[in-house]
Structure formats: structure tokens, C-alpha cells
KOLZAGU-992411 format. One line per field, with one value per residue: residue number from 1; residue in one letter; chain; x, y, z of N, C-alpha, C in turn. Coordinates in pm, whole numbers. Layout:
<recs>
n: NUM,... $
res: a,... $
chain: A,... $
n.X: X,... $
n.Y: Y,... $
n.Z: Z,... $
ca.X: X,... $
ca.Y: Y,... $
ca.Z: Z,... $
c.X: X,... $
c.Y: Y,... $
c.Z: Z,... $
</recs>
This chain:
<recs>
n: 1,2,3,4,5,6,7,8,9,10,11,12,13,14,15,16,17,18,19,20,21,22,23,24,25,26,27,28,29,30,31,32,33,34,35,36,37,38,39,40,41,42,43,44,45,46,47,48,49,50,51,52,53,54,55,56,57,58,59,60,61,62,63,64,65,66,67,68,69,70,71,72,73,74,75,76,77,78,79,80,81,82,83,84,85,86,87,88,89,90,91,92,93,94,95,96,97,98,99,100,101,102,103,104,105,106,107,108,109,110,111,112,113,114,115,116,117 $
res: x,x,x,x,x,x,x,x,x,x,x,x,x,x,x,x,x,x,x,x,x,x,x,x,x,x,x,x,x,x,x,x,x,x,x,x,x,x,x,x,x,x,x,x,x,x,x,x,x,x,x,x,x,x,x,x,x,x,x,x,x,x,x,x,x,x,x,x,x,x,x,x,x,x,x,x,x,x,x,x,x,x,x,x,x,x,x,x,x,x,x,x,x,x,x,x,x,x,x,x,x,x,x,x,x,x,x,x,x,x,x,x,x,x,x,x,x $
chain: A,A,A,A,A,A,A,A,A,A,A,A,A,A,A,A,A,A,A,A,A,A,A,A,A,A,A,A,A,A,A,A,A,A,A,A,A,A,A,A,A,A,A,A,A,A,A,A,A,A,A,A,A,A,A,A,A,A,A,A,A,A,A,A,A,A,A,A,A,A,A,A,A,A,A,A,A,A,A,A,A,A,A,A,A,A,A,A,A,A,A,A,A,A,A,A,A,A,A,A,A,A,A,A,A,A,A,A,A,A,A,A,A,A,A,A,A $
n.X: 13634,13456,13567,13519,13231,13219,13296,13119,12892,12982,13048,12753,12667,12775,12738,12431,12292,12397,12261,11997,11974,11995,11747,11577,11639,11518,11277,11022,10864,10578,10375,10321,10050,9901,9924,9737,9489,9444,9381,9160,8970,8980,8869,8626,8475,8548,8448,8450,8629,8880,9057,8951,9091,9343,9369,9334,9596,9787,9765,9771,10097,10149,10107,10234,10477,10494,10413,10544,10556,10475,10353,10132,9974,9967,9779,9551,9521,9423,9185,9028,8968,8831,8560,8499,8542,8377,8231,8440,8700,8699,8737,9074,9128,9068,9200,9435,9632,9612,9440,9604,9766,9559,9549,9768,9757,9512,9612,9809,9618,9538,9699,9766,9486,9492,9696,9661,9374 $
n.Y: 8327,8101,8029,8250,8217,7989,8068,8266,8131,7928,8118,8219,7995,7895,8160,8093,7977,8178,8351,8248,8181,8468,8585,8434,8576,8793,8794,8760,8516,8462,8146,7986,7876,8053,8313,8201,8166,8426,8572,8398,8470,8743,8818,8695,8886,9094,9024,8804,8857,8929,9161,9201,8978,9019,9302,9204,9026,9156,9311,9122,9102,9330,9324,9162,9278,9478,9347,9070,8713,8578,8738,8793,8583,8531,8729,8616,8395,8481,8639,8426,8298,8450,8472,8229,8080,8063,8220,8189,8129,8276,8563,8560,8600,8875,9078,9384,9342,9166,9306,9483,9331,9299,9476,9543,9456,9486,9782,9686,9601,9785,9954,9798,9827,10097,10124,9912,9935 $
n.Z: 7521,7609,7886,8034,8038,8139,8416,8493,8528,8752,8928,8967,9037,9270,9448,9429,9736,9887,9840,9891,10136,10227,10106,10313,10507,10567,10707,10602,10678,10647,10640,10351,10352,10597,10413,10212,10359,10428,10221,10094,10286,10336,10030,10055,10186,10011,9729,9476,9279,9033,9117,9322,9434,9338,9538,9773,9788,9784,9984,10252,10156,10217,10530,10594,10578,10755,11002,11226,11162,11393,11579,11404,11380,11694,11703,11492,11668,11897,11825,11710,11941,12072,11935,11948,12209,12492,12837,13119,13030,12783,12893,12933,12693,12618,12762,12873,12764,12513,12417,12298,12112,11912,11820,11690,11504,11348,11292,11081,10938,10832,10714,10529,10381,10283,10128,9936,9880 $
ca.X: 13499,13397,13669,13457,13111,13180,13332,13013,12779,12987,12989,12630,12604,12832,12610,12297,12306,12407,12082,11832,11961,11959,11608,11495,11661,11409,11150,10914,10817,10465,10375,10184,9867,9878,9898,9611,9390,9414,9301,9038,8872,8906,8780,8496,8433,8549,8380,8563,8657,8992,9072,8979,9259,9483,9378,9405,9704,9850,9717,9828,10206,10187,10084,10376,10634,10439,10388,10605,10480,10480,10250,10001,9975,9898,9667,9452,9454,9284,9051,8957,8970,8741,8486,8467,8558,8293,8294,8540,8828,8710,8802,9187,9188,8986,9342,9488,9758,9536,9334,9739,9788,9472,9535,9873,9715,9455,9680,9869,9536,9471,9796,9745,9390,9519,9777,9600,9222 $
ca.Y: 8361,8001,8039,8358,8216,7905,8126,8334,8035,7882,8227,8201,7886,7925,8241,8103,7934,8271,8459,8177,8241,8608,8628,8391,8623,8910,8820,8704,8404,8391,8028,8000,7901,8178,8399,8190,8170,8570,8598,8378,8524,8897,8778,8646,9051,9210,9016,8717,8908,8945,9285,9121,8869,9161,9386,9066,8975,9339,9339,9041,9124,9490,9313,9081,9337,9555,9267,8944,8605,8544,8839,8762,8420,8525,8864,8558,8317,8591,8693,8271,8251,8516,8444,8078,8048,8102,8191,8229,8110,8402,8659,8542,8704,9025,9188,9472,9243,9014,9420,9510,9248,9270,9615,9568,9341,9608,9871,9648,9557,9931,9996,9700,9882,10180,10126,9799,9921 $
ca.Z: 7560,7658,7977,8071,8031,8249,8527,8530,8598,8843,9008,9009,9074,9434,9530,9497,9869,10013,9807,9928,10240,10260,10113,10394,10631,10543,10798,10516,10732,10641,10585,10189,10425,10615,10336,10111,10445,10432,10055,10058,10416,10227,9922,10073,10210,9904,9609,9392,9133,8994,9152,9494,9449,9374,9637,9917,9768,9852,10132,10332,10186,10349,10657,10621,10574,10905,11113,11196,11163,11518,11602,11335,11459,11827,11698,11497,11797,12038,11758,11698,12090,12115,11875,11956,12328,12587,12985,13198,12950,12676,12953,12913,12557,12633,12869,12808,12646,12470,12285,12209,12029,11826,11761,11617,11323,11279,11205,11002,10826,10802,10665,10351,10335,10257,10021,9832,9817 $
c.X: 13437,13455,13508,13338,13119,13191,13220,12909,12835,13001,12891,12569,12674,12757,12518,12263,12317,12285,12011,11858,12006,11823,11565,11548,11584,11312,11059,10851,10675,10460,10255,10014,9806,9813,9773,9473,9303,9350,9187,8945,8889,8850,8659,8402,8420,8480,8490,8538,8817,9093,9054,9108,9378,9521,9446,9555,9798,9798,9771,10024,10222,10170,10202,10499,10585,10451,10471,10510,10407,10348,10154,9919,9874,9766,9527,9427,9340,9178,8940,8893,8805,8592,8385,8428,8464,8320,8375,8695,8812,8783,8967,9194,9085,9074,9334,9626,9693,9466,9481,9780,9738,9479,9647,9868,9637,9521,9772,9734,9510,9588,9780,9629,9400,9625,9763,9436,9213 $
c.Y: 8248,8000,8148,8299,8089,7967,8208,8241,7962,7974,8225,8094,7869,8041,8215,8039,8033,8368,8386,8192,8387,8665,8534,8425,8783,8918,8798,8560,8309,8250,8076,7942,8014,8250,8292,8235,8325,8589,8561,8427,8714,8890,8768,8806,9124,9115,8876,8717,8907,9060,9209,9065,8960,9199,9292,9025,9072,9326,9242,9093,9250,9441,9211,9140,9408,9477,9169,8863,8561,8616,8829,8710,8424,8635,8718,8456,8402,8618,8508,8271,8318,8541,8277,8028,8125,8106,8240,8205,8252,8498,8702,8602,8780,9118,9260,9439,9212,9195,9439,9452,9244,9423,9647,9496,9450,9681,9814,9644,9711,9990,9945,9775,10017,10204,10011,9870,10055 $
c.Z: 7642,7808,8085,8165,8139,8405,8565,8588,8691,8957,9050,9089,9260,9511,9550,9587,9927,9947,9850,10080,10304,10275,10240,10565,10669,10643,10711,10584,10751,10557,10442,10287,10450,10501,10250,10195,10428,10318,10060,10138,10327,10090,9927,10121,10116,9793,9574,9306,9162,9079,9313,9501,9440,9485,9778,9931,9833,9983,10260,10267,10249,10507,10730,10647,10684,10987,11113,11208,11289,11586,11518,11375,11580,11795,11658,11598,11895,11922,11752,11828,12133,12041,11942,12105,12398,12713,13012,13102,12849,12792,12968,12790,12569,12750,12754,12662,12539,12351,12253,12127,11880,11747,11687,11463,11291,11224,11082,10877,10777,10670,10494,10329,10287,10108,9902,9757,9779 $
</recs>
């Protein structure tokens, strides 16, 4: 039995290098900022209650598994850009590119709003 039981954990113990890198071949690439940034900015909309932190929580991973990191990234730059930036530079994130972008996080946010709240 003892024969057995070591051969099972050094089994395990040789796979788990090819599971840490499988799961980090998922496209899960949100950085833990990212994802807190998102909680606490819907939190601050929905209430900070318990049930908020849920719902947020759900909500940024549906937008993780809809959206890549990459595209998040650039959807909140044009939304920062365009809040913040004045003039002739705001007009660079107000293209047709620049609303596609912003509209592919929406639906993502629509998507977590739908199936979190």
C-alpha cells in the first residue's frame, strides 16, 4: 500500500507544473487590480453591502470570461481618456474605433448584469 501511495503523490506532484500552466492558458489574464478596481467602482453604484460584493464579484468574472484583458484595458483607457482629456486630443477617442471598443465592454458589462444582478 505504502509503494502505491508514494507513486500517487509523485504523480501529482510531476503534474502540477502542467495544471498551473494550463489554467494560465485559459485567458484568465485579468490582473487582481483590475479585477478589485472593478468591485470597488460597482460597489460604490450598487451599495456596500455584502450582496454588492457578490454581485461585482460575478460580474467582473463574466466580463473576464466575454472579454480579454487586452480589450478591457483599451475599452477603460478611452472611457478615462474621455472623461478626463479635453480639446482636440478627446476627439482621438470619440472614432468609430475608439465607440467599438467601448461598446464591446458594455455588452460585456451587460452580459455580467444580467446573469449577476
Amino acid at each position: 500500500m505504502q509503494p502505491l501511495l508514494s507513486g500517487i503523490v509523485l504523480a501529482l506532484t510531476l503534474s502540477l507544473p502542467f495544471a498551473i500552466a494550463a489554467a494560465a492558458d485559459t485567458g484568465d489574464d485579468y490582473p487582481t487590480q483590475a479585477r478589485a478596481e472593478y468591485v470597488f467602482a460597482c460597489m460604490a453604484s450598487n451599495g456596500q453591502t455584502q450582496q454588492a460584493l457578490r454581485q461585482c464579484s460575478c460580474s467582473i468574472d463574466v466580463i473576464a470570461s466575454v472579454l480579454p484583458y487586452s480589450q478591457y484595458e483599451e475599452a477603460e483607457t478611452v472611457l478615462r481618456m474621455r472623461r478626463s482629456g479635453g480639446g482636440y486630443l478627446a476627439e482621438t477617442f470619440r472614432t468609430r474605433t475608439a465607440n467599438d471598443i467601448v461598446r464591446d465592454l458594455q455588452q460585456a458589462q451587460a452580459e455580467g448584469e444580467i446573469r449577476c444582478f
